[in-house]
C-alpha positions as CSV (number, residue, x, y, z in Angstrom):
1,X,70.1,121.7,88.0
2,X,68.8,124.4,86.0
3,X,67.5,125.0,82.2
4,X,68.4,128.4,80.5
5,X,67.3,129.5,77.1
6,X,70.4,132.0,76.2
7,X,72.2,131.8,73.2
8,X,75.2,130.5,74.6
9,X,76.8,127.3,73.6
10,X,76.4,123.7,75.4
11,X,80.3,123.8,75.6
12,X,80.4,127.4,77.2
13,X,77.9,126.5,79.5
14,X,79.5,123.9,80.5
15,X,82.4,126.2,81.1
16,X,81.0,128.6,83.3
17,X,79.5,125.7,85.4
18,X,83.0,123.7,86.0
19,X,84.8,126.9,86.4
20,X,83.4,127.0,89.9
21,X,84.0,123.6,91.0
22,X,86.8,123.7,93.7
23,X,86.5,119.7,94.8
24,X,86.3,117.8,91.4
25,X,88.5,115.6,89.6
26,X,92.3,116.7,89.4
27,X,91.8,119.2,92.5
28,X,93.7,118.6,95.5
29,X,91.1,117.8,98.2
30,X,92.2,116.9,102.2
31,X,91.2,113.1,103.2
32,X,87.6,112.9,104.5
33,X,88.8,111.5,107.4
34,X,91.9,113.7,107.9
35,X,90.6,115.3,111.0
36,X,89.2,112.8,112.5
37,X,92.4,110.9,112.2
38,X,94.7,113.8,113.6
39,X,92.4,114.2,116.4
40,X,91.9,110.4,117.7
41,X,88.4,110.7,116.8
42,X,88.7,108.4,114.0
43,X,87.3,104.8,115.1
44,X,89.0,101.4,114.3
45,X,87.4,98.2,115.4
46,X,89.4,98.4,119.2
47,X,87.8,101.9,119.3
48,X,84.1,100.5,119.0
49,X,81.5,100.8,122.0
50,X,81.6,97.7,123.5
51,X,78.3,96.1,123.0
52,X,76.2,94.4,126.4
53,X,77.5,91.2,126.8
54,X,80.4,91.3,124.8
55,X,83.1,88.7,124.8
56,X,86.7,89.4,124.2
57,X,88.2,86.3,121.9
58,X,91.9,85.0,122.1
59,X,93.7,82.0,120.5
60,X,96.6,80.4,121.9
61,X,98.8,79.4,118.9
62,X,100.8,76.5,118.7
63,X,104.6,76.4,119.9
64,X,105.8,73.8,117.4
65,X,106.6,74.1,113.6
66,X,105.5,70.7,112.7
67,X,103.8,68.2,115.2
68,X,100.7,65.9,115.8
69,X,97.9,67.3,118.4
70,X,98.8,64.4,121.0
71,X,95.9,65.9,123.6
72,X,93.6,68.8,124.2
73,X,92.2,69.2,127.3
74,X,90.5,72.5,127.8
75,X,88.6,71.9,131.0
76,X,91.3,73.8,132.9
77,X,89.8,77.1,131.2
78,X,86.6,77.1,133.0
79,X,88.3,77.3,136.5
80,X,88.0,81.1,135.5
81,X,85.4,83.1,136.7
82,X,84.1,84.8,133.7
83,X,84.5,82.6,131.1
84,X,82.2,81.8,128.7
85,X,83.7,79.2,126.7
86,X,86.7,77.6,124.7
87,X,86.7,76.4,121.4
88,X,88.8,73.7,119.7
89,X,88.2,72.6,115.7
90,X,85.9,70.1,116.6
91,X,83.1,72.6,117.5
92,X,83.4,74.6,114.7
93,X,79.6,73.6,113.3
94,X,80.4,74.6,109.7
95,X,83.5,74.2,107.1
96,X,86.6,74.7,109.0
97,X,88.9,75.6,106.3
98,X,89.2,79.2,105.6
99,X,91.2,79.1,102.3
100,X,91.3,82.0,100.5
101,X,91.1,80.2,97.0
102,X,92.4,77.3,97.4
103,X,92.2,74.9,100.6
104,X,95.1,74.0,103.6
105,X,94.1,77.0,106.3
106,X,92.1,75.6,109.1
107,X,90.7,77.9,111.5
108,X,91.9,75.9,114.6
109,X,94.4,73.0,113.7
110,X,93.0,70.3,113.4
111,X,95.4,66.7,114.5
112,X,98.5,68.7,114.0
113,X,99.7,71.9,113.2
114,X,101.9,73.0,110.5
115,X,104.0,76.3,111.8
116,X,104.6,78.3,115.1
117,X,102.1,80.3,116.0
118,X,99.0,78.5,113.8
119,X,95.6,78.5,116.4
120,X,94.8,75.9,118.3
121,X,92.3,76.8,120.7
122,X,90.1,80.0,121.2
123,X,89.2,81.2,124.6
124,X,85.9,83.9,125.0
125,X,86.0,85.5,128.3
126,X,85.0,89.2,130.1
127,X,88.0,90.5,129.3
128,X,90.9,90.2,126.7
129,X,93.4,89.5,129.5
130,X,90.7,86.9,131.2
131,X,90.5,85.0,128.0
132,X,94.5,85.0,127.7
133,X,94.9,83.4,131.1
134,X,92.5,80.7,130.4
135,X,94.1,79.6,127.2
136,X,97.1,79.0,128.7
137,X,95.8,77.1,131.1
138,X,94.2,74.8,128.6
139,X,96.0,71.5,128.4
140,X,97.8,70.7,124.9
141,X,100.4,68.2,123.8
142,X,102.2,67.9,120.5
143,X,104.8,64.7,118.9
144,X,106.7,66.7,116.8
145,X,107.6,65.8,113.6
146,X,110.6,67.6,111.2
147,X,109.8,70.6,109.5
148,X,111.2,72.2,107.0
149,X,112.1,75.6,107.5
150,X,114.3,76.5,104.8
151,X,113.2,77.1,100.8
152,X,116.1,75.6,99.9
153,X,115.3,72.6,101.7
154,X,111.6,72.7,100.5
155,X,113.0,72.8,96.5
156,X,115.4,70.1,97.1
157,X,112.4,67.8,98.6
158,X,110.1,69.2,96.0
159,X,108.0,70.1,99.0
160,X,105.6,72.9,97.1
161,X,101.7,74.1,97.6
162,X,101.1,74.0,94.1
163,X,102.8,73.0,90.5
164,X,105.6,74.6,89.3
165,X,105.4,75.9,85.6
166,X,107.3,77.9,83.0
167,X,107.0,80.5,80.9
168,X,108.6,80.2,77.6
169,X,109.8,81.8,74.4
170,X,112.4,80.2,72.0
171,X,115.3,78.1,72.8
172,X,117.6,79.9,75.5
173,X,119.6,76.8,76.0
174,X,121.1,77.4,72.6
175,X,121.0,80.8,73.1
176,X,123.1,80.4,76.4
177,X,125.2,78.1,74.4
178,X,126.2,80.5,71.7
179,X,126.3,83.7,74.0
180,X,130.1,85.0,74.0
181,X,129.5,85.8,77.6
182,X,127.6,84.0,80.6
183,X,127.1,85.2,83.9
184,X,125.2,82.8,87.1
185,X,124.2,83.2,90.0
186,X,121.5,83.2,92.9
187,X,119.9,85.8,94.9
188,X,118.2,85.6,98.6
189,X,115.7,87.8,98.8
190,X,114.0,88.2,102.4
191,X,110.4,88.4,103.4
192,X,109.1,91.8,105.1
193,X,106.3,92.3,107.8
194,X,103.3,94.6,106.9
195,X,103.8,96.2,110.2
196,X,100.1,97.8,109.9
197,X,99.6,100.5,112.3
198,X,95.7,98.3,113.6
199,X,96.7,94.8,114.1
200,X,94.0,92.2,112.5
201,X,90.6,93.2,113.9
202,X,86.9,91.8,114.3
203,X,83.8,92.7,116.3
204,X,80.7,90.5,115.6
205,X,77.2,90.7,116.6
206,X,74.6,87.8,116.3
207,X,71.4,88.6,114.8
208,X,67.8,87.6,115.7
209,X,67.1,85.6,112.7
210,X,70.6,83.6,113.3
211,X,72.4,85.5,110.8
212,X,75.9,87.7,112.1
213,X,76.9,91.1,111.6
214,X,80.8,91.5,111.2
215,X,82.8,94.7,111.8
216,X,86.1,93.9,110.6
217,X,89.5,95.9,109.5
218,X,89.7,93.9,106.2
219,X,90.8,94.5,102.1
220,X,87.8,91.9,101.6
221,X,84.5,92.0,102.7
222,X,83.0,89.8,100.6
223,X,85.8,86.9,101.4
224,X,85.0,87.6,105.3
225,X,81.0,87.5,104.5
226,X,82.0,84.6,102.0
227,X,84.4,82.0,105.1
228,X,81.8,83.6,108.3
229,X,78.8,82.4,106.0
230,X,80.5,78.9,105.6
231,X,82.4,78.6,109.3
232,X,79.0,79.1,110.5
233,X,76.8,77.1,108.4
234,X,74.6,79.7,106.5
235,X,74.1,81.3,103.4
236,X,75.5,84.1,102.5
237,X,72.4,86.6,103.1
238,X,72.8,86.5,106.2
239,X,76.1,87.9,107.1
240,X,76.7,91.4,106.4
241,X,80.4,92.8,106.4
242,X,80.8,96.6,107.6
243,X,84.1,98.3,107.0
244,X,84.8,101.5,107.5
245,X,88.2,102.0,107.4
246,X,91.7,99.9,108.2
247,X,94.6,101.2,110.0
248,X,96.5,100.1,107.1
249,X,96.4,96.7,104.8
250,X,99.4,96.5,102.7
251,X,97.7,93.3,101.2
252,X,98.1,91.9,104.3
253,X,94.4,92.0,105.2
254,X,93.0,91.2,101.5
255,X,92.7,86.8,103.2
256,X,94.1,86.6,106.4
257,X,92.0,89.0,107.8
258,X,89.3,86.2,107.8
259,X,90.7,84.4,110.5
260,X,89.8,86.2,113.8
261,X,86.0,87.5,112.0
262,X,85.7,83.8,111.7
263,X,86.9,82.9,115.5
264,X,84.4,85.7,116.6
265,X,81.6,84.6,114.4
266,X,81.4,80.7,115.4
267,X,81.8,81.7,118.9
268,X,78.8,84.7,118.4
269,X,76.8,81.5,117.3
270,X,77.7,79.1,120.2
271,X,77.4,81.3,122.6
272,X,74.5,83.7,121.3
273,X,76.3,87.0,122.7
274,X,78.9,89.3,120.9
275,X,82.4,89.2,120.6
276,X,85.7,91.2,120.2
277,X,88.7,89.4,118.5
278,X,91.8,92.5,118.2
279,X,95.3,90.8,117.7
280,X,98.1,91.5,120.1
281,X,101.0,93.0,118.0
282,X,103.6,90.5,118.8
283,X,100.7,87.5,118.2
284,X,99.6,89.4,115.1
285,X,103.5,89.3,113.6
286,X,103.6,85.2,114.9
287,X,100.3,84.0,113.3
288,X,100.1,85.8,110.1
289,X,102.4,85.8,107.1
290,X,104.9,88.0,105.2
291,X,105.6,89.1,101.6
292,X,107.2,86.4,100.2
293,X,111.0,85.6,100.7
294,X,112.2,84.2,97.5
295,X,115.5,82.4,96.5
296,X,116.1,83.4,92.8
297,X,118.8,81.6,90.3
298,X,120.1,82.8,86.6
299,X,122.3,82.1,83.6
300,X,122.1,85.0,81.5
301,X,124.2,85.1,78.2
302,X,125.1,88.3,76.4
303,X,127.3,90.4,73.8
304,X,129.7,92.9,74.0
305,X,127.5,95.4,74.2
306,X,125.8,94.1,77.1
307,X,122.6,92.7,75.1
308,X,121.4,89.7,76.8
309,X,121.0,86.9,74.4
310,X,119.0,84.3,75.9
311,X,118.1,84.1,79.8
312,X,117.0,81.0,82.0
313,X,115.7,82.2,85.4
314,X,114.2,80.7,88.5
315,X,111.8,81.8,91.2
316,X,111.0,80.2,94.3
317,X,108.8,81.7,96.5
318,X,108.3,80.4,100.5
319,X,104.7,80.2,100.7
320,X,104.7,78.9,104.4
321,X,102.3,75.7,104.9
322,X,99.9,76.9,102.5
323,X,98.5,78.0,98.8
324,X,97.1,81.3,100.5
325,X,97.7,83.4,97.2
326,X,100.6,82.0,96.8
327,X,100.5,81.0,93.0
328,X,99.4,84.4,92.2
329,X,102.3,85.9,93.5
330,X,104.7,84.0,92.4
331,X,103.0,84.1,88.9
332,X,103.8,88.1,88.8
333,X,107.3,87.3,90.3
334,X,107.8,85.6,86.9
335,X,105.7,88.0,85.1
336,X,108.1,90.6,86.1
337,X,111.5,88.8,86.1
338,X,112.1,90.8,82.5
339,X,111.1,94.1,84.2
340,X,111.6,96.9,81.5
341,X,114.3,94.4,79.7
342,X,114.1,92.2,76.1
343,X,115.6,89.2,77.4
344,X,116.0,87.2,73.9
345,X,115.2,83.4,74.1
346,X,114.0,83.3,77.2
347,X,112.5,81.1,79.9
348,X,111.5,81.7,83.7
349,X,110.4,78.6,85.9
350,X,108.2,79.4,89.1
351,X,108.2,77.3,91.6
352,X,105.9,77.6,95.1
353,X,107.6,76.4,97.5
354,X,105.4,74.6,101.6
355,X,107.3,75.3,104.3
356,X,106.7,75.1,107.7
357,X,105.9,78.7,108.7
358,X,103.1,81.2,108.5
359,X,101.4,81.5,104.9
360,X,102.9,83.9,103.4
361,X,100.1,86.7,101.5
362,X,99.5,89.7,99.3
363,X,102.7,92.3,99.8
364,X,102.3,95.7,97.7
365,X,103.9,94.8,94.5
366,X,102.8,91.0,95.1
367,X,105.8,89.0,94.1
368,X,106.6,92.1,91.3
369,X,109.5,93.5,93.1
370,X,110.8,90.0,93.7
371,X,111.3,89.2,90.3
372,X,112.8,92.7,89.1
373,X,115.2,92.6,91.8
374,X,117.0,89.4,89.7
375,X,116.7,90.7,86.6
376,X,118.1,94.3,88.2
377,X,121.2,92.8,89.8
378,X,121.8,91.0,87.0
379,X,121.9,94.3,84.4
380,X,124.5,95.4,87.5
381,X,126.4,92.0,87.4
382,X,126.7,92.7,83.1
383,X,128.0,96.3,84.0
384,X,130.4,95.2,86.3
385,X,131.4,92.0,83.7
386,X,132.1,94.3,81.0
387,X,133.5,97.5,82.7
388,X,130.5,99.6,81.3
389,X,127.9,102.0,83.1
390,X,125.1,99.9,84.4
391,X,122.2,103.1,82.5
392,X,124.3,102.1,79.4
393,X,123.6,98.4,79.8
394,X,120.2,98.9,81.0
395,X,119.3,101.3,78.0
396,X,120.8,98.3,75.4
397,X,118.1,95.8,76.7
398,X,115.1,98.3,77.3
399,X,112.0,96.6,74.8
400,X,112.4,98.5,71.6
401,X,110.5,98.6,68.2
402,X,109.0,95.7,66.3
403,X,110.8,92.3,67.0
404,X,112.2,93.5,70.5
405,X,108.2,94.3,72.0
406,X,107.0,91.2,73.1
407,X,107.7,89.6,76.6
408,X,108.2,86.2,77.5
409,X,105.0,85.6,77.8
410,X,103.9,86.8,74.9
411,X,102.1,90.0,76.0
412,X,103.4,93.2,73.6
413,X,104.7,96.1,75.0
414,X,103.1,98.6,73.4
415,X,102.7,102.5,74.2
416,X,106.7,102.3,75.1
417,X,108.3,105.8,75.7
418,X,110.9,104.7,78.1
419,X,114.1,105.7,76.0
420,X,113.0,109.0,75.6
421,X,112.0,109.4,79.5
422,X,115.3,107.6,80.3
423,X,116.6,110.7,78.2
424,X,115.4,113.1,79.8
425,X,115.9,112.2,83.5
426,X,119.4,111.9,82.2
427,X,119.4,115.3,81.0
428,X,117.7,117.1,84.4
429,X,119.3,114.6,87.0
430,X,122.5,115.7,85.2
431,X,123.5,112.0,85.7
432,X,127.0,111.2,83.8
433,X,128.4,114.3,85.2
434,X,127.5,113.3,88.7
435,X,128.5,109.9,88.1
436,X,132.0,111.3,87.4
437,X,132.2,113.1,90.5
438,X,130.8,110.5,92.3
439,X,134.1,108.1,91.1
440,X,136.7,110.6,91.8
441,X,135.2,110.9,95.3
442,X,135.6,107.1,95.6
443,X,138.6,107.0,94.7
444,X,139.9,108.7,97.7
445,X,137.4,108.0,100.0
446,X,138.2,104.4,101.3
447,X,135.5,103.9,103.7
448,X,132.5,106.3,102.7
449,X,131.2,105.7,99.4
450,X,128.4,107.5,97.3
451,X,126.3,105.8,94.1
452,X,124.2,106.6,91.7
453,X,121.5,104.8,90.0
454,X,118.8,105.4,87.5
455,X,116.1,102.2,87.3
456,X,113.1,101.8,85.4
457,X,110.0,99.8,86.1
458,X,107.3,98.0,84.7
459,X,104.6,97.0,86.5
460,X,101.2,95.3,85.3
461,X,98.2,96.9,87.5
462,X,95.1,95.5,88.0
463,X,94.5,91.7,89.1
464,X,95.6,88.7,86.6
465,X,92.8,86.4,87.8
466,X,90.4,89.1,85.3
467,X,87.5,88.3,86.5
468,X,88.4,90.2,90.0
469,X,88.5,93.6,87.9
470,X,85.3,94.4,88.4
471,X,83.6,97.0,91.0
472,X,79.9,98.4,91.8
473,X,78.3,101.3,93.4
474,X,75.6,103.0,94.5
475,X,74.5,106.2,94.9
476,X,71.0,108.3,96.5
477,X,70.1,111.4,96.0
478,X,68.2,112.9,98.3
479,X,65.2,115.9,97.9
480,X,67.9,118.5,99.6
481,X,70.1,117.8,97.1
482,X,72.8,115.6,99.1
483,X,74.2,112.8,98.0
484,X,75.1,109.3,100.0
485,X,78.0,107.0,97.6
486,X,78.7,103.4,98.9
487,X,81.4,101.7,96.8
488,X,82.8,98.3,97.2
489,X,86.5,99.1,98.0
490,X,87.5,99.9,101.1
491,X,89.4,102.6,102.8
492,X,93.3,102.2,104.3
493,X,94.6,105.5,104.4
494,X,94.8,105.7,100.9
495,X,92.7,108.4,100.3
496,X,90.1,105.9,98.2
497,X,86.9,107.1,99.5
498,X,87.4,111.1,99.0
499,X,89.0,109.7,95.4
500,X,85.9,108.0,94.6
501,X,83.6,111.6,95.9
502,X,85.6,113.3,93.6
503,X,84.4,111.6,90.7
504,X,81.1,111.4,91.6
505,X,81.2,115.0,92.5
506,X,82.5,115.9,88.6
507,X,79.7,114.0,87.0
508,X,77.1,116.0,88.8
509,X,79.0,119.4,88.9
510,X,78.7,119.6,92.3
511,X,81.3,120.1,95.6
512,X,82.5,117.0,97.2
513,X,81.0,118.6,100.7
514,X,78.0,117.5,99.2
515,X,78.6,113.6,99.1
516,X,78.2,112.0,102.5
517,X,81.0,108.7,102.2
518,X,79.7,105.4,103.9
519,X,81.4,102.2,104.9
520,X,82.0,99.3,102.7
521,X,79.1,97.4,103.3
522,X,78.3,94.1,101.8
523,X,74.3,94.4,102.2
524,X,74.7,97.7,99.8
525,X,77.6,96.7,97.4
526,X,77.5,92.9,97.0
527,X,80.3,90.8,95.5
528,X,83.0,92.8,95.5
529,X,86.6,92.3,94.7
530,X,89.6,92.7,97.0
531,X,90.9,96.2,97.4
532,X,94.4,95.8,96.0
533,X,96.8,95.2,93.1
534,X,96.9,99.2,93.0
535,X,93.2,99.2,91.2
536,X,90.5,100.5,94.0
537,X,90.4,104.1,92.2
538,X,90.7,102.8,89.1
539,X,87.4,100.0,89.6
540,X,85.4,101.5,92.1
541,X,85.4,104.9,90.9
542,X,84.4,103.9,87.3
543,X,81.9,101.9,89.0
544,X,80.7,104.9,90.8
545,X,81.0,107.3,87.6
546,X,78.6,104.7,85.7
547,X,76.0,104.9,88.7
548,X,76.3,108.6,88.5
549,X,75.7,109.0,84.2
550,X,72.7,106.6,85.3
551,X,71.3,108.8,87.3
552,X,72.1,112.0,85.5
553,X,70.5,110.6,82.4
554,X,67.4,109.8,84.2
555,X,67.4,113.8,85.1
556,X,68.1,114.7,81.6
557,X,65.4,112.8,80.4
558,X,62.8,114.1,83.3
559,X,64.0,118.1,83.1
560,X,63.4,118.0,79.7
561,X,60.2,117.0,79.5
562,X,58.9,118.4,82.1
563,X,60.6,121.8,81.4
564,X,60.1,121.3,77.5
565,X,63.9,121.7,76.7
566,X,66.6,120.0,74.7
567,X,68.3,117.7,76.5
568,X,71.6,119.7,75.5
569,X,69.9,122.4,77.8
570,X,70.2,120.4,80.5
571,X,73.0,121.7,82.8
572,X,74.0,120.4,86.4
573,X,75.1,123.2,88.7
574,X,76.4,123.4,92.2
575,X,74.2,125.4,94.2
């Protein structure tokens, strides 16, 4: 910080200052943890020291879809030297369910289970393989009952986690009616595994005045500090969440990363020592759930031209056994059954559909893609009706001006330029001349094939439950100068942290090297929303931006009083 009394101007001060910054905003700057990474010195919650004491934690997972608990013996577990004890949902001394939002996911089953692979017992031992060999020896016995496996099935029983509903604008029954053309159909669409490099991770460590601390690879902390606080039977103060970084998330550690910090955590309690809970891969693809498979249906009527008329389509997610963030995602799979398209009278129904499998969770896209993949294969299906080019037909239903702006919802589409980019990736992807080659190849290629496609998307960012946009931050400055950020998302390989030091580092016209990044921690940052739905940068780093003008202005203020300048004087330099 310095003070000048030149003639210059504010703004050409201002100039000469940000000139020199090589690590702000807009400048490309290496991950902070980009060495680290490349090298193995990185640490992930398997790299950890072990603490003294520690137990490793495993949980044998049931091997029915759908049965009653019949017996659980777990005497047999103790015949091994080393130990320490095994867990069922009776000793659980808090809440047992662990529901994100809503309830239905108990830590342990509790009288039956409802898909393969749902915990049943947890085993603490010496050793990881120690505490494997003991749960199986644990005795348990199941009266299976049917399942349902199948979403059809589930639809046709009206077997769902939550109510169905509609979204709805005008009458597209009549519109179907009076449509010259109608195309139907349905559309499987399967689930996928997040496949994150770190499997679903927890190291907990009791504290002297009987609170935990958790270490945990999670989208979430304040959902982990939120279920260990209630599993455990405390308040929330006294559970701090520390989360450095995530071997990748994918949304599928924003809630079901809660399950093993919560195993570790009662079991920390009961047994007063710490404990290690790190998901075999195979285990970690059985217990926890999927993006969403969906079964999707539609009647869409149309012109000549290829402009829908009216629309009636169906989503039906396979949420597993239960809620999870089910209705969320399947609310954005109707949200985006339009994508970029005007569908006339229009309605979409949503349904959420219990099955007897693992809940499915947050995907990226969360139920997005699902929806614009109907409403994609239909624009295809009209091309194909009508002998047209599928851009051509895509173009005729893109939202337009006034009357052709508002979705099905009732949300307007404003700021809309995608005609004129549609136009000009036309133009520089060269695309109808390509698409002629492309057919005179097919024509005498029989078995080898080439397409072309040009697709847009819309996609709402940000969370719809509103309240979750929110962030905080907090930032010291220190007497040298240096500066220590802690923000409240958290760090997957998404380059968040050294995203968030950027900004920080622009407000106070100074090099990122400067800005020493911490851990997401909840006993610095409290209450803090989920890093996902594509908005950590967005939240966090506003947060921290805000903390920074704070701070600045408090400098301002100080400087120039004490050096008897304007506060238009007041420049911030890196030195």
């Amino acid at each position: 910080m310095s003070n000048t009394h030149n003639t210059m101007t504010h703004e050409e001060m201002l100039a000469i200052v940000k000139q020199d910054l090589k690590t702000g905003v807009g400048k490309s700057v290496k991950h902070d943890s980009a060495p680290m990474q490349v090298t193995g010195e990185a640490q992930y919650i398997d790299d950890r020291l072990e603490f003294p004491n520690q137990l490793h934690v495993y949980a044998r997972l049931s091997t029915q879809a759908h049965a009653k608990i019949t017996k659980i013996d777990v005497s047999p577990c103790y015949e091994f030297d080393g130990v320490a004890i095994a867990i069922t949902a009776d000793d659980v001394p808090g809440q047992l369910d662990i529901g994100a939002i809503l309830p239905g996911d108990p830590l342990l089953a509790d009288g039956k289970v409802e898909y393969y692979g749902q915990p049943v017992i947890a085993v603490a031992a010496s050793s990881l393989e120690l505490a494997r060999k003991a749960a199986q020896a644990a005795i348990i016995e199941y009266e299976a009952l049917p399942p349902i496996l199948d979403v059809k099935e589930a639809l046709a029983k009206k077997s769902f986690v939550t109510e169905s509903h509609q979204q709805k604008r005008g009458d597209s029954d009549t519109a179907l009616a009076n449509a010259k053309h109608v195309i139907e159909g349905d559309l499987d669409i399967g689930g996928q595994e997040h496949f994150y490099l770190e499997t679903q991770s927890s190291s907990v460590i009791p504290t002297e005045d009987g609170g935990m601390i958790v270490y945990t690879s999670t989208q979430n902390p304040t959902e982990v500090q939120k279920l260990v606080a209630e599993v455990i039977g405390v308040p929330m103060h006294k559970v701090v969440v520390d989360m450095r970084r995530m071997g990748g998330g994918f949304g599928g550690k924003e809630t079901q990363a809660a399950s093993p910090a919560c195993m570790s955590a009662v079991i920390a309690l009961l047994t007063g020592r710490p404990t290690k809970m790190c998901l075999l891969r195979n285990e970690d693809m059985t217990t926890t759930g999927k993006r969403h498979p969906f079964y999707n249906q539609y009647k869409v009527g149309f012109d000549d031209d290829g402009v829908i008329q009216g629309a009636d389509i169906v989503v039906t997610g396979n949420c597993g056994y239960s809620p999870d963030l089910s209705s969320s995602i399947v609310d954005r799979a109707m949200f985006h059954s339009d994508n970029a398209y005007y569908l006339g009278d229009a309605t979409v129904t949503g349904h959420r559909c219990k099955t007897n499998t693992a809940s499915n969770t947050a995907y990226r896209g969360f139920g997005g893609p699902q929806g614009m993949m109907t409403i994609e294969h239909v624009m295809d299906e009209i091309a194909r009706y009508l002998k047209k080019d599928p851009l051509e037909v895509r173009k005729a239903n893109y939202y337009g001006e006034e009357g052709r702006d508002t979705t099905h919802y009732y949300q307007k589409v404003e700021d809309n330029f995608l005609p004129e980019i549609t136009e000009q990736l036309e133009q520089s992807s060269d695309y109808h001349a390509r698409r002629k080659e492309i057919a005179e190849f097919n024509k005498t290629s029989p078995i080898l094939k080439k397409g072309l496609a040009l697709t847009p998307v819309k996609f709402g960012i940000s969370f719809t439950a509103t309240f979750l946009n929110q962030a905080g931050a907090l930032i010291h400055i220190y007497t040298d100068g240096s500066i220590h950020l802690s923000h409240g998302g958290t760090e997957m390989g998404q380059g968040l942290n050294i995203k968030v030091a950027q900004i920080v580092a622009q407000e106070f016209q100074v090099d990122v090297e400067r800005i020493q990044i911490t851990s997401a921690n909840t006993d610095k940052v409290p209450n803090t929303s989920p890093t996902a739905a594509s908005s950590g940068a967005d939240l966090n780093g506003k947060a921290a931006q805000n903390a920074a003008i704070t701070i600045k202005q408090r400098l301002i203020d100080f400087a120039s009083a004490h050096f008897k300048v304007t506060p238009e004087e007041v420049i911030f330099k890196n030195g």
